[in-house]
VOKOLSE-399975 format. One record per residue (C-alpha): residue number from 0; residue in one letter; x, z, y. Coordinates in Angstrom, 3 decimals, padded with zeros to 6 digits, m for minus. Example, Ala and Ser with C-alpha at 12.3 -4.5 7.8 and 13.67 -1.06 7.14 Angstrom:
% VOKOLSE-399975
<vodo = 0&fivo = a&u = 012.300&w = 007.800&v = m004.500> $
<vodo = 1&fivo = s&u = 013.670&w = 007.140&v = m001.060> $
//
This chain:
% VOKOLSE-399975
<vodo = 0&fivo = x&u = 000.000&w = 000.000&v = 000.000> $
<vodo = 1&fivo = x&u = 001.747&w = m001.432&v = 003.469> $
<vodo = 2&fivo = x&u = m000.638&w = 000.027&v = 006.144> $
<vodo = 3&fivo = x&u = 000.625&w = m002.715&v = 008.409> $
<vodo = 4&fivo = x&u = m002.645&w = m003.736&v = 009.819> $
<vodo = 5&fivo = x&u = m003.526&w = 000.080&v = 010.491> $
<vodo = 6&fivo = x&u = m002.633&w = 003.444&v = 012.948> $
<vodo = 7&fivo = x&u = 000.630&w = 003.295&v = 013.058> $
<vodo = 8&fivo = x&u = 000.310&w = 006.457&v = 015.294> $
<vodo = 9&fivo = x&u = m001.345&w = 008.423&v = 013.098> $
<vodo = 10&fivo = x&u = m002.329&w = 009.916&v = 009.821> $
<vodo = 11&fivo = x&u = m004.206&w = 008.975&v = 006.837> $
<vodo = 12&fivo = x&u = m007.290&w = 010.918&v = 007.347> $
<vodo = 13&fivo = x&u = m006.572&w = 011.935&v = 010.690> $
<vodo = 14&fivo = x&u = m010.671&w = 012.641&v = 012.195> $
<vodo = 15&fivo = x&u = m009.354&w = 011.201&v = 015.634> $
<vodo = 16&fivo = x&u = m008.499&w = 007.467&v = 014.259> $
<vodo = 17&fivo = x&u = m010.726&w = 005.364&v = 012.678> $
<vodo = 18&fivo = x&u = m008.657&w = 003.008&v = 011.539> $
<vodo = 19&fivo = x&u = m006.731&w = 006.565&v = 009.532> $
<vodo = 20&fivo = x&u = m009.682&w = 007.101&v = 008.468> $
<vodo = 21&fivo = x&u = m010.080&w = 003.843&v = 006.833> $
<vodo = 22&fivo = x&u = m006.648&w = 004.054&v = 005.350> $
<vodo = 23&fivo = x&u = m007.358&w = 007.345&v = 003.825> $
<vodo = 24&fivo = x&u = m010.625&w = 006.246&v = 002.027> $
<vodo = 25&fivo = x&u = m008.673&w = 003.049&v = 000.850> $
<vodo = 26&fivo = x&u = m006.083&w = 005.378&v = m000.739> $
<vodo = 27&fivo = x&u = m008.651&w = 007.497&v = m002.337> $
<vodo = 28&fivo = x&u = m010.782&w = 003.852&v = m004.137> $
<vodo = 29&fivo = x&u = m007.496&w = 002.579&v = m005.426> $
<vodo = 30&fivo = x&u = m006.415&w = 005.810&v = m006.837> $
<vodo = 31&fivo = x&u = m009.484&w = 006.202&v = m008.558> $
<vodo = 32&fivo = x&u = m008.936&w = 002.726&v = m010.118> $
<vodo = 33&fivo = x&u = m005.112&w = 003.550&v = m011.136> $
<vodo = 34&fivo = x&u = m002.701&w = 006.017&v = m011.579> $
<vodo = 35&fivo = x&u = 000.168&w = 003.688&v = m010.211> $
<vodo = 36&fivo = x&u = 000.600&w = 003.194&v = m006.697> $
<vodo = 37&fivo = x&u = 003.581&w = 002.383&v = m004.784> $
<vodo = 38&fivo = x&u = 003.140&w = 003.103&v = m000.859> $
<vodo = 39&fivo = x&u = 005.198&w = 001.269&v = 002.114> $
<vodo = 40&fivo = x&u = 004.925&w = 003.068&v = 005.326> $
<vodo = 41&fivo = x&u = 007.009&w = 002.159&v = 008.613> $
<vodo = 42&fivo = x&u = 009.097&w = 004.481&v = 010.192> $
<vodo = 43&fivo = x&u = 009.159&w = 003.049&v = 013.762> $
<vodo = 44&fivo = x&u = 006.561&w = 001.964&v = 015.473> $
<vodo = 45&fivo = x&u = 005.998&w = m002.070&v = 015.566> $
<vodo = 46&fivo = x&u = 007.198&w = m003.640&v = 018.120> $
<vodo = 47&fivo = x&u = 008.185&w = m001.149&v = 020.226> $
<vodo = 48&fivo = x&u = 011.416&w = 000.891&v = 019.277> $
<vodo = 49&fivo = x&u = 012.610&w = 002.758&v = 022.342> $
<vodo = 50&fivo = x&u = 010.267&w = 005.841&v = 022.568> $
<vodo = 51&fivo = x&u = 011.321&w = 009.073&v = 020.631> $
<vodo = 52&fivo = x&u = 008.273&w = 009.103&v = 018.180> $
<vodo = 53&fivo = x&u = 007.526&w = 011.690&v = 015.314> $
<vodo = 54&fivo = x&u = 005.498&w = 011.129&v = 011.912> $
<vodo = 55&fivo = x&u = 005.806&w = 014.391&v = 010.294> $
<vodo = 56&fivo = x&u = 001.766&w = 014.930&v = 010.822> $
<vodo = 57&fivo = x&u = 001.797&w = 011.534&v = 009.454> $
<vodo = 58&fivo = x&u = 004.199&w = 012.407&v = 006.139> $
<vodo = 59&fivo = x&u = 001.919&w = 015.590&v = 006.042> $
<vodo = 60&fivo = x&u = m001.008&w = 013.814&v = 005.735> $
<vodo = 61&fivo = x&u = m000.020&w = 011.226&v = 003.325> $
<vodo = 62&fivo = x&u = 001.622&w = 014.106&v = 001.190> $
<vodo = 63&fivo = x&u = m001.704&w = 015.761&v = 000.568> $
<vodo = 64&fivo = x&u = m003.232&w = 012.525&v = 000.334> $
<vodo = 65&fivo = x&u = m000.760&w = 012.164&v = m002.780> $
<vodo = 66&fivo = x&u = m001.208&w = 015.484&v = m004.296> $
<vodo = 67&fivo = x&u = m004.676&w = 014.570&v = m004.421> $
<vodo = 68&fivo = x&u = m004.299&w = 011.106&v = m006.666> $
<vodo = 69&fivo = x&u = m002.332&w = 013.136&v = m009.492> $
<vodo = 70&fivo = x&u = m001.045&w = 009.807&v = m010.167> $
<vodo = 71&fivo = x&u = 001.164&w = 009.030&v = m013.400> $
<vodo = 72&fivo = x&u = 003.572&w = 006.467&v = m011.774> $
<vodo = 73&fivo = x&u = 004.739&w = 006.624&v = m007.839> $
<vodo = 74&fivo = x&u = 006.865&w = 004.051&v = m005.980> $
<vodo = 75&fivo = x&u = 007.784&w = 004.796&v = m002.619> $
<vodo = 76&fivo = x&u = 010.431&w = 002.944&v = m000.196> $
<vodo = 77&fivo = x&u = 009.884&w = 003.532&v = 003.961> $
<vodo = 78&fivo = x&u = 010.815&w = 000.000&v = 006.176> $
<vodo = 79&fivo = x&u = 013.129&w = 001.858&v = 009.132> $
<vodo = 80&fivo = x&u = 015.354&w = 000.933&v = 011.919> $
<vodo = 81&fivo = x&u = 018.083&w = 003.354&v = 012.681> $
<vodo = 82&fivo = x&u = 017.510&w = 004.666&v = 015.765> $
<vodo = 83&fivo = x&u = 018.513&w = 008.314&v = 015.564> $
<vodo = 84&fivo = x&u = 017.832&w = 008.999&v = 018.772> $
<vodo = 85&fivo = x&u = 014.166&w = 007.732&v = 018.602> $
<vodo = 86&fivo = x&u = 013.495&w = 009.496&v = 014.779> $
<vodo = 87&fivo = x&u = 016.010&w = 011.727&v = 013.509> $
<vodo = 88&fivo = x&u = 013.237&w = 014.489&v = 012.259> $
<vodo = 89&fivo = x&u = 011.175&w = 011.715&v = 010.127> $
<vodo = 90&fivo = x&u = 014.017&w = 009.854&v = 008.670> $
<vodo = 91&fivo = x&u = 015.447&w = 012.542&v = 007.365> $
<vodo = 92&fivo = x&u = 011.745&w = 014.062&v = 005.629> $
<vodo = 93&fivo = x&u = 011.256&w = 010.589&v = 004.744> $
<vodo = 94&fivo = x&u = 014.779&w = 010.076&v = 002.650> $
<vodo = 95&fivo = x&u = 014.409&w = 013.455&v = 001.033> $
<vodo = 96&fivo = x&u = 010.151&w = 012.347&v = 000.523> $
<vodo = 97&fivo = x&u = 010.823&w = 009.459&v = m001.760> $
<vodo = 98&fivo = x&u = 012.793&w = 011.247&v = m003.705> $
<vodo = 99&fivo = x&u = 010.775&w = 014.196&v = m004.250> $
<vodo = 100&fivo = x&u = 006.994&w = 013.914&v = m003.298> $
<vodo = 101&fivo = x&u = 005.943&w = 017.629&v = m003.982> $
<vodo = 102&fivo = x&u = 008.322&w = 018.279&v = m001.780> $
<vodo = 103&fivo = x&u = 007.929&w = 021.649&v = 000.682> $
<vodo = 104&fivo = x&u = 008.025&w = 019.424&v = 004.170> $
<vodo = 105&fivo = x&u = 008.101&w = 022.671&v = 006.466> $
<vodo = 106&fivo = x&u = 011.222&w = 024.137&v = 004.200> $
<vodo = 107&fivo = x&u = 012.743&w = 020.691&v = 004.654> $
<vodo = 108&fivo = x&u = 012.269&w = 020.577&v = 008.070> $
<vodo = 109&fivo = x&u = 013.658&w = 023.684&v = 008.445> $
<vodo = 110&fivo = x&u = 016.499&w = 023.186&v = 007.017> $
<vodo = 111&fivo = x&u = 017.156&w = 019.987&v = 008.484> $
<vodo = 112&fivo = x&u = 016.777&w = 021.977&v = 012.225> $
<vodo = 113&fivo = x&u = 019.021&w = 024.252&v = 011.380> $
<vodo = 114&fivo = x&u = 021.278&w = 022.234&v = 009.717> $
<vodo = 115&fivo = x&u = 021.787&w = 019.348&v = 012.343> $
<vodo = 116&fivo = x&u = 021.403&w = 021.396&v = 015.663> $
<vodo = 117&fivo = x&u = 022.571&w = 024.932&v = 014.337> $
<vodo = 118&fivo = x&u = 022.616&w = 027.126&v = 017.640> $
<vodo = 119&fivo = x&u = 019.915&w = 024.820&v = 019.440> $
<vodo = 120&fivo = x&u = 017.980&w = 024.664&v = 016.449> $
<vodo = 121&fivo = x&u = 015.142&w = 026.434&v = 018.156> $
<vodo = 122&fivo = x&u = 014.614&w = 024.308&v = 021.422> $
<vodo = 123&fivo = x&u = 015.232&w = 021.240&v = 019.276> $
<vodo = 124&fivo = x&u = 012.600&w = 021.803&v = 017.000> $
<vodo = 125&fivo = x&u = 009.858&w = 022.996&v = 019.668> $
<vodo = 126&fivo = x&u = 011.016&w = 019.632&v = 021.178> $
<vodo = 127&fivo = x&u = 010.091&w = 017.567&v = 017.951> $
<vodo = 128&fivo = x&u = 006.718&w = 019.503&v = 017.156> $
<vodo = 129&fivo = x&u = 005.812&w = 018.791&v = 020.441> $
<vodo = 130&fivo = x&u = 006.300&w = 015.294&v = 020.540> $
<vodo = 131&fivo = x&u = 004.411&w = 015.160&v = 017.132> $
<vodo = 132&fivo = x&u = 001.311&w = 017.095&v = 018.067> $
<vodo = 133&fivo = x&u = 001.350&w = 014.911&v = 020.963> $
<vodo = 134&fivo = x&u = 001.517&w = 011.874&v = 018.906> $
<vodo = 135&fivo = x&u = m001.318&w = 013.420&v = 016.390> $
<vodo = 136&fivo = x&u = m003.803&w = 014.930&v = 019.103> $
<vodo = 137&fivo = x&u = m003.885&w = 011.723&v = 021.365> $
<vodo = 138&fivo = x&u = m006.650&w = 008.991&v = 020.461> $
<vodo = 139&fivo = x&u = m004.456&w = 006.097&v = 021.531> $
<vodo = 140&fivo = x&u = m004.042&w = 003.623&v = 018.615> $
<vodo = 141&fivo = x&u = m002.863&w = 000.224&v = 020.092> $
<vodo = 142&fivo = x&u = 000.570&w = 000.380&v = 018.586> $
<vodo = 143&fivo = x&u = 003.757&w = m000.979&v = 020.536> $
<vodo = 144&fivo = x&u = 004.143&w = 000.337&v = 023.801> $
<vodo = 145&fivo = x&u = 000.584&w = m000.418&v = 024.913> $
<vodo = 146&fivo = x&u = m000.862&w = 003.353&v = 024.777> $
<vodo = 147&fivo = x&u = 002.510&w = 005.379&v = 025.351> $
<vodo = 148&fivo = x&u = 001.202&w = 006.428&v = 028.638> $
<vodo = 149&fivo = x&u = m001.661&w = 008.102&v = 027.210> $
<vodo = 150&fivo = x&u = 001.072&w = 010.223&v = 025.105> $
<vodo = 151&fivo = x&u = 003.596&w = 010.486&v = 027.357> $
<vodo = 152&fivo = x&u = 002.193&w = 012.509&v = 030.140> $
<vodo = 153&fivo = x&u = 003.570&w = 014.188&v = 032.907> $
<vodo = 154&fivo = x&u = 002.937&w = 017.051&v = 031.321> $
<vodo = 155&fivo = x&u = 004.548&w = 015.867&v = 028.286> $
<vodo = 156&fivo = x&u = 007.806&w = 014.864&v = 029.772> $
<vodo = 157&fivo = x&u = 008.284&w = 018.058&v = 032.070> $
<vodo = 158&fivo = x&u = 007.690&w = 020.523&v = 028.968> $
<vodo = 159&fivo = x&u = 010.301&w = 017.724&v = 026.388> $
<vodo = 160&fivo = x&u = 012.718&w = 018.168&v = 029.273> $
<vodo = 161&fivo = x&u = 012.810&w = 021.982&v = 029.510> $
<vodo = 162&fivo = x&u = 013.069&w = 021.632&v = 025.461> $
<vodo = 163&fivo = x&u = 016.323&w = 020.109&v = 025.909> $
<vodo = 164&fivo = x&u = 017.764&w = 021.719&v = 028.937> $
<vodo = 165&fivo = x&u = 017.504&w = 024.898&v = 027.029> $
<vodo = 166&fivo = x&u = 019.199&w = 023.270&v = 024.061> $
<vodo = 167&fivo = x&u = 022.101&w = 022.081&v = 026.029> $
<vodo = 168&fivo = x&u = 022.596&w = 025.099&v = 027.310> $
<vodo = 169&fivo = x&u = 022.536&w = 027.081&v = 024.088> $
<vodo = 170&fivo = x&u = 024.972&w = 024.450&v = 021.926> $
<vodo = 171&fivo = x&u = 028.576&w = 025.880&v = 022.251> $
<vodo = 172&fivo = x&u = 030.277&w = 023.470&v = 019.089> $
<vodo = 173&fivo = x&u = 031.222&w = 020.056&v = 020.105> $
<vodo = 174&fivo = x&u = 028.966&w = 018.807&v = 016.664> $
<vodo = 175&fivo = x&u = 025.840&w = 020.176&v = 017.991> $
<vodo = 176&fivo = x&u = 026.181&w = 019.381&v = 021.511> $
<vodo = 177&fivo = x&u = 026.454&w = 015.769&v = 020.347> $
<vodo = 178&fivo = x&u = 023.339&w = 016.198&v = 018.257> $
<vodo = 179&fivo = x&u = 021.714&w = 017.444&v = 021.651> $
<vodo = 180&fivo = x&u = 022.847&w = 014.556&v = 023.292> $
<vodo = 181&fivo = x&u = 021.934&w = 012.046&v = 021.088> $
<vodo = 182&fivo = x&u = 018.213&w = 013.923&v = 021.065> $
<vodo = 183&fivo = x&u = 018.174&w = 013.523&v = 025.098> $
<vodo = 184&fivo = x&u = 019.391&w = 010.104&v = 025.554> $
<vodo = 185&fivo = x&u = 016.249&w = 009.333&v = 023.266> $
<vodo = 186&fivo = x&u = 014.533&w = 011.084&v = 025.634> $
<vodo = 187&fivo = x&u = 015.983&w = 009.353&v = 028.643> $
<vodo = 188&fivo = x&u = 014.279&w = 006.035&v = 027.214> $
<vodo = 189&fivo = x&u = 011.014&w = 007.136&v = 027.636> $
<vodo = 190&fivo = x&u = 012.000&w = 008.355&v = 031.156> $
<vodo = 191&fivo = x&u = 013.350&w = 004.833&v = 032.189> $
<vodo = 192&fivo = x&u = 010.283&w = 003.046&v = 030.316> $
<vodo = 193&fivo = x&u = 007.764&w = 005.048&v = 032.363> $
<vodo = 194&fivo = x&u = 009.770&w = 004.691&v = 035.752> $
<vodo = 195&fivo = x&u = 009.625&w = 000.577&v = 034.893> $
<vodo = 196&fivo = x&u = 005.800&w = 000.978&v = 033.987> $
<vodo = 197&fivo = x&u = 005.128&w = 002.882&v = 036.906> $
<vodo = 198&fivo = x&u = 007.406&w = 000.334&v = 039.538> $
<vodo = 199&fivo = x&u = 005.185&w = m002.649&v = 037.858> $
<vodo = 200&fivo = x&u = 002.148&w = m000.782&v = 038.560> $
<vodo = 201&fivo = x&u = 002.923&w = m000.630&v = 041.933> $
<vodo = 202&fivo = x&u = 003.963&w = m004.059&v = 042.607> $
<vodo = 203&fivo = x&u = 007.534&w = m003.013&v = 042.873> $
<vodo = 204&fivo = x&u = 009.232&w = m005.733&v = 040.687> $
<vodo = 205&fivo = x&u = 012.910&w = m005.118&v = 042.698> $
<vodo = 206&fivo = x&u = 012.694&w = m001.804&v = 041.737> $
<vodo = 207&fivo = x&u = 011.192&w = m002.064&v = 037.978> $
<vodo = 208&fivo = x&u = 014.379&w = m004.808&v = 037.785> $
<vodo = 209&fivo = x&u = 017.064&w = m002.319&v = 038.588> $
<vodo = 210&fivo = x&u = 015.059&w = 000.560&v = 036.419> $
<vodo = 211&fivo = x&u = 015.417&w = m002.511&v = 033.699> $
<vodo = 212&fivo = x&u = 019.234&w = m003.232&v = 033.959> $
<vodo = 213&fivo = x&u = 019.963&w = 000.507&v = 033.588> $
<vodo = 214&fivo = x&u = 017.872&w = 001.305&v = 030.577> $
<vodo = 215&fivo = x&u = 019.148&w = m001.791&v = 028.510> $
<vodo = 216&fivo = x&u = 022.781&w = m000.724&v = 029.266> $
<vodo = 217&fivo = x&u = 021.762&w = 002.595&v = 028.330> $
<vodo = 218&fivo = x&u = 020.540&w = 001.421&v = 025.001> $
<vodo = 219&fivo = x&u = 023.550&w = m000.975&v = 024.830> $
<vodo = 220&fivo = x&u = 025.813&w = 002.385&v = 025.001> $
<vodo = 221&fivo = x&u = 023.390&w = 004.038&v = 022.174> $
<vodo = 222&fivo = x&u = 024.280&w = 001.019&v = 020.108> $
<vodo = 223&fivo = x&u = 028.006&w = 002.175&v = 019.827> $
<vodo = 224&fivo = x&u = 027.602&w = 005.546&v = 018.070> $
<vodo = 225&fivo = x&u = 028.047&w = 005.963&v = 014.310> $
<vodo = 226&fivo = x&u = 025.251&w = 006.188&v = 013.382> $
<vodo = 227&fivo = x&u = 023.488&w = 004.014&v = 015.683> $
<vodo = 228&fivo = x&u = 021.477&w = 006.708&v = 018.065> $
<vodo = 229&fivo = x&u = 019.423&w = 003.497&v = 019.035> $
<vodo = 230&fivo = x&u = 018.936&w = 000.098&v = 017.656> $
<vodo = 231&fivo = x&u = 020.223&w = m002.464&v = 020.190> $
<vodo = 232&fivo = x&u = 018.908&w = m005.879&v = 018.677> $
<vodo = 233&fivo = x&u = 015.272&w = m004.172&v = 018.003> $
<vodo = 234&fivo = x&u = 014.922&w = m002.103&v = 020.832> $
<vodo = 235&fivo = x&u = 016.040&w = m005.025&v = 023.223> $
<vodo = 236&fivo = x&u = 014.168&w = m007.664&v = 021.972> $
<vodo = 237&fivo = x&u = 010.850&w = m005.835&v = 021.810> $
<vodo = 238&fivo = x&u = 010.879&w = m004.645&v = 024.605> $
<vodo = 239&fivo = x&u = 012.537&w = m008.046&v = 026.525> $
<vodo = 240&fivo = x&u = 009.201&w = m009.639&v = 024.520> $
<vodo = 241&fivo = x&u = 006.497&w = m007.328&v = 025.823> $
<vodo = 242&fivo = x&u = 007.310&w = m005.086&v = 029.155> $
<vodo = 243&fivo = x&u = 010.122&w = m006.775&v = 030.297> $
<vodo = 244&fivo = x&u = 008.237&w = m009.984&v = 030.736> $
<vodo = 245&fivo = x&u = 006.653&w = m008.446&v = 032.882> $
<vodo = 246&fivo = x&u = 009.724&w = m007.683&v = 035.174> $
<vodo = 247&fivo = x&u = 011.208&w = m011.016&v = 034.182> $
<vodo = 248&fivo = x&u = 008.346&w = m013.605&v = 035.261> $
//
């Protein structure tokens, strides 16, 4: 099951998306037909690959939706674009999911908190959860980067940016501080996305141009890290194919 033509937002059986809903019920007929299913779920979204974005409400979901089949033969692969920055939480649940789907996703979560951002563990993941519930409690389903301003409020961004102001502060090793940064220039994609969004919006194309030039050479630098913190050939041309016509034309 590819749920290509679905959420890509959301959940299987999350009340707030119909199209989740649909997916979950779809699940539920063909595992009453057969015990062998193999699932294909994406780990970015489509078409847009720039904003930090979290499925673990979505991993949750399908976990229970799993449980449920009691199904005799599983096959399970994720498609995903490595883009730390962007995913870090949900590729790591995601690897350690398809090996093991009764797995316990908070104690792997946990660990991997703990484990990648040691002292800032704690800002770090309040920074993740929120971006999730955010992601989960919004009823914005358009996929690429059509509804991100419905998720990424002002709100939002103030409250993610506190989350990692408190985690640079706290990460004293040079390992963890890099994990911090790698979380916040993420985070500084979203920033310059908005800003471009928010120049168009006001006519401003001069201004959404320069806002343009400094997020793709900020994405070009992501590109350089080991591994990549952000996809440079996926992020650029999405975005180059949707927004930055916009700024382009």
């Amino acid at each position: 099951m590819a749920p290509i033509r679905r959420c890509r937002l959301h959940g299987p059986g999350n009340p707030i998306c119909p199209s989740q809903m649909r997916w979950q019920e779809e699940i539920r007929v063909w595992g009453a037909l057969t015990k062998n299913l193999g699932f294909y779920p994406y780990n970015f979204n489509l078409a847009d690959t720039l904003f930090p974005w979290s499925k673990i409400d979505t991993y949750r979901r399908l976990a229970e939706e799993i449980r449920r089949l009691k199904l005799e033969r599983l096959a399970f692969t994720c498609e995903t674009i490595n883009s730390w920055a962007m995913y870090a939480p949900h590729l790591y649940l995601s690897t350690r999911f398809m090996w093991n789907p009764a797995l316990d996703i908070e104690a792997a979560l946990d660990r991997f908190y703990q484990g990648f951002y040691g002292e800032a563990a704690a800002p770090m993941a309040r920074y993740w959860t929120r971006l999730d519930e955010a992601y989960a409690r919004t009823p914005s389903h358009t996929g690429s980067f059509y509804g991100m301003h419905h998720v990424w409020t002002d709100d939002l961004v103030a409250a993610c940016r506190k989350d990692l102001e408190e985690g640079r502060r706290l990460a004293r090793t040079p390992r963890v501080r890099q994990a911090v940064e790698m979380t916040a220039a993420g985070f500084r994609c979203a920033e310059l996305f908005l800003q471009i969004r928010r120049h168009i919006a006001a006519f401003d194309f001069l201004a959404a141009k320069a806002a343009q030039e400094t997020l793709l050479a900020h994405v070009e630098a992501m590109s350089t890290n080991t591994p990549e913190w952000a996809s440079a050939r996926y992020t650029r041309s999405y975005y180059l194919s949707f927004l930055g016509r916009s700024v382009e034309k």
